[in-house]
C-alpha positions as CSV (number, residue, x, y, z in Angstrom):
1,X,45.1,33.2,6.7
2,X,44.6,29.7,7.5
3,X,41.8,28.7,9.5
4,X,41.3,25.3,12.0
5,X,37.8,25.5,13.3
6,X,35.4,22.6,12.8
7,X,31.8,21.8,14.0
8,X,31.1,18.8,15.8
9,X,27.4,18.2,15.9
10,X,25.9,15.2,17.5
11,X,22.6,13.6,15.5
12,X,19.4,13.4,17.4
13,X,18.9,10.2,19.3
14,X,17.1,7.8,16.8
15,X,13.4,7.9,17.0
16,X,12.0,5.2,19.4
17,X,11.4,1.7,17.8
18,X,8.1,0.6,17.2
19,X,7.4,-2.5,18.7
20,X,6.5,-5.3,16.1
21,X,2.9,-5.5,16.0
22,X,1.1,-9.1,17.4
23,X,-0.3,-10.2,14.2
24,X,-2.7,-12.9,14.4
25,X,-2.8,-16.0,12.2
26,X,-6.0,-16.8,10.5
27,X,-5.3,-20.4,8.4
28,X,-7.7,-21.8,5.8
29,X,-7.2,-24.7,2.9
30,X,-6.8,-22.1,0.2
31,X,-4.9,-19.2,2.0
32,X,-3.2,-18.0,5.5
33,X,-3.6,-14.4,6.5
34,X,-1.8,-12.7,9.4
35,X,-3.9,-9.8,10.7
36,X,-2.5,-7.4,13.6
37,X,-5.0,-8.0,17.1
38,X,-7.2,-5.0,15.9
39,X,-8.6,-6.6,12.7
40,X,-11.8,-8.1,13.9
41,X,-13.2,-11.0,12.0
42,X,-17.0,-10.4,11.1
43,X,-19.4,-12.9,10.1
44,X,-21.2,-13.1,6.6
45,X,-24.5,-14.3,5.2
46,X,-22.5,-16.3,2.4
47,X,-20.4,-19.5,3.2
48,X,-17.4,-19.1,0.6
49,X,-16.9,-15.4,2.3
50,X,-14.7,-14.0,5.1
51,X,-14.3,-10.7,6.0
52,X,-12.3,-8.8,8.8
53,X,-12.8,-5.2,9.8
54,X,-10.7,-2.9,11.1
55,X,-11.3,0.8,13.5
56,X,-7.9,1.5,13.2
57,X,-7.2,1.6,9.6
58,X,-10.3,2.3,8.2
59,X,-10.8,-0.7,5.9
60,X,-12.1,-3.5,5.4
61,X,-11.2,-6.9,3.8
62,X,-12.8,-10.0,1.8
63,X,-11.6,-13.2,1.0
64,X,-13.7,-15.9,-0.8
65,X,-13.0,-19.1,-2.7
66,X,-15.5,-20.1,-4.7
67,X,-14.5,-23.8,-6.3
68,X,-15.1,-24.8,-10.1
69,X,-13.4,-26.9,-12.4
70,X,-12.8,-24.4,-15.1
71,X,-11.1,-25.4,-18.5
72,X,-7.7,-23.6,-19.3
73,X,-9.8,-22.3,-23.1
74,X,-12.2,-20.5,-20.6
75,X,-10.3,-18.6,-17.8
76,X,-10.2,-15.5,-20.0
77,X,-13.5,-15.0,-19.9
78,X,-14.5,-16.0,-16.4
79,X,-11.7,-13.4,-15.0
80,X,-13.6,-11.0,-17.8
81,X,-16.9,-12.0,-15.8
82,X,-15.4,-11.3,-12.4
83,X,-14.3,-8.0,-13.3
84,X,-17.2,-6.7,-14.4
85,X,-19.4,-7.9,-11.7
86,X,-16.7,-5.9,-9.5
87,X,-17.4,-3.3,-11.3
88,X,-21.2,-3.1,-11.1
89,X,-21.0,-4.0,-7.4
90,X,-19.4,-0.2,-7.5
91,X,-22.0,1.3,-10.1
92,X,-24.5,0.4,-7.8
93,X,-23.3,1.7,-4.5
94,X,-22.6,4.8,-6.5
95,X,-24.2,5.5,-9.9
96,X,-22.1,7.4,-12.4
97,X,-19.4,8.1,-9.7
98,X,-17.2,5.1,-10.1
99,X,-13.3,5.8,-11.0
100,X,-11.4,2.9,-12.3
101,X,-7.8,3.6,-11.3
102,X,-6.6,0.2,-12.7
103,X,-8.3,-3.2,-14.2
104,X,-6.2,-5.9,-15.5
105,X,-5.9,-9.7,-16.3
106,X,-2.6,-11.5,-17.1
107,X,-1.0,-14.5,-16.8
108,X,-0.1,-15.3,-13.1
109,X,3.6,-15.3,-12.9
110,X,3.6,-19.1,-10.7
111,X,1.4,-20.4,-13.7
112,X,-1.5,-22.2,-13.5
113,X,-3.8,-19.6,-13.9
114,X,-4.6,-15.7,-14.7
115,X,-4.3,-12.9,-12.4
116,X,-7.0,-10.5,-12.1
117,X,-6.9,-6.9,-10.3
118,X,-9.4,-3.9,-10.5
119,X,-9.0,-0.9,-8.3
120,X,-11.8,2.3,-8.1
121,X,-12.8,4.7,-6.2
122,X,-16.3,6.0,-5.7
123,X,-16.9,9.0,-3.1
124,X,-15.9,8.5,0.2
125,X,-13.9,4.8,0.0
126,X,-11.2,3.5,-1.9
127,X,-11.7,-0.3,-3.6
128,X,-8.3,-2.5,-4.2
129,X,-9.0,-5.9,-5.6
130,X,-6.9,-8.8,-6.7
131,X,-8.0,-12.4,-7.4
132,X,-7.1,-15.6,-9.4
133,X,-8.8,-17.9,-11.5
134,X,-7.2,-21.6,-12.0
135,X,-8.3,-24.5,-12.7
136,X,-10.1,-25.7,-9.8
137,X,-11.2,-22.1,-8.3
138,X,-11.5,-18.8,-8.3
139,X,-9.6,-16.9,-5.4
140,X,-10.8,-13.4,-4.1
141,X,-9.4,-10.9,-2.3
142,X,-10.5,-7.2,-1.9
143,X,-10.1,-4.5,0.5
144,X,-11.8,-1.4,1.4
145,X,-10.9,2.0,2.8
146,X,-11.4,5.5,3.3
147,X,-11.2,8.3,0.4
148,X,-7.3,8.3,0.8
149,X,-6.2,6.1,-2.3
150,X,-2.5,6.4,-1.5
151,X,-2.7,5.0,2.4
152,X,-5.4,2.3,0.5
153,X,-2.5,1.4,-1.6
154,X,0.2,1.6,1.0
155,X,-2.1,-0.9,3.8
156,X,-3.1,-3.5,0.2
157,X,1.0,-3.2,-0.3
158,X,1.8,-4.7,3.1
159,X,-1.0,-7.0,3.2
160,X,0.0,-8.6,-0.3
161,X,3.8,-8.6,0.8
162,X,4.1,-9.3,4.2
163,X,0.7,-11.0,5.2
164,X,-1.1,-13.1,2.8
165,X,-0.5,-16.5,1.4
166,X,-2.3,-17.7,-1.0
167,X,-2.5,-21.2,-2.2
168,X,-2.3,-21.3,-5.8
169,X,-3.5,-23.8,-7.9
């Protein structure tokens, strides 16, 4: 017995398109960031620092520039010196409760410079860093969020490839 019946099912509509979100530019000398309208910039005690906060994600960012003239024989060790004061910034805040998820220095891929990133946790918040160290500065970025490393990691993600320019050398 032959048979001759087929299903024809129709796919639910397509889920409703999310409106681009209206990011707003925020332009210095040394980089351009591009923050959505809920990212509130907050002011610092120190000049070489900015920092934008945000309700909706949780988190928090950091950007700061701090200008040197720094021989190529020496970058090793100054990205060495910003790591660990990282580091002890989170030993403090939390004594014998820091996790490093990841630390690194390399060569940065554009040249010119090293690469530095360091990434804990300590209870309750979630720290992703990355900065540079050239010959004429030392670039920071870092951002803070909630216990969640995984949505930390997703937000640092979008930031770093959609909404951050930095100026390197």
């Amino acid at each position: 017995m032959k048979f001759s019946y087929s299903f024809t099912i129709t796919a639910p509509p397509a889920p409703p398109k999310k409106s681009p979100e209206k990011l707003i530019e925020y332009s210095y000398s040394e980089f351009l960031l591009d923050l959505p309208e809920h990212w509130e910039q907050m002011g610092t005690s120190e000049d070489a620092s900015l920092t934008w906060q945000s309700d909706v994600d949780g988190a928090a960012i950091t950007v700061s520039c701090d200008f040197y003239e720094v021989p190529n024989e020496k970058f090793s060790k100054l990205a060495e010196v910003c790591l660990h004061a990282r580091h002890e910034a989170m030993a403090v805040q939390a004594p014998g409760q820091v996790t490093v998820l990841s630390r690194s220095v390399k060569p940065y891929s554009g040249g010119g410079g090293l690469e530095m990133s360091y990434s804990a946790q300590i209870p309750g918040s979630t720290y992703l860093y990355l900065g540079y160290v050239t010959s004429r500065k030392v670039f920071n970025f870092a951002l803070t969020y909630g216990p969640d490393r995984f949505a930390a990691a997703n937000l640092y993600n979008l930031i770093m490839k959609e909404r951050l320019r930095v100026k390197i050398p």
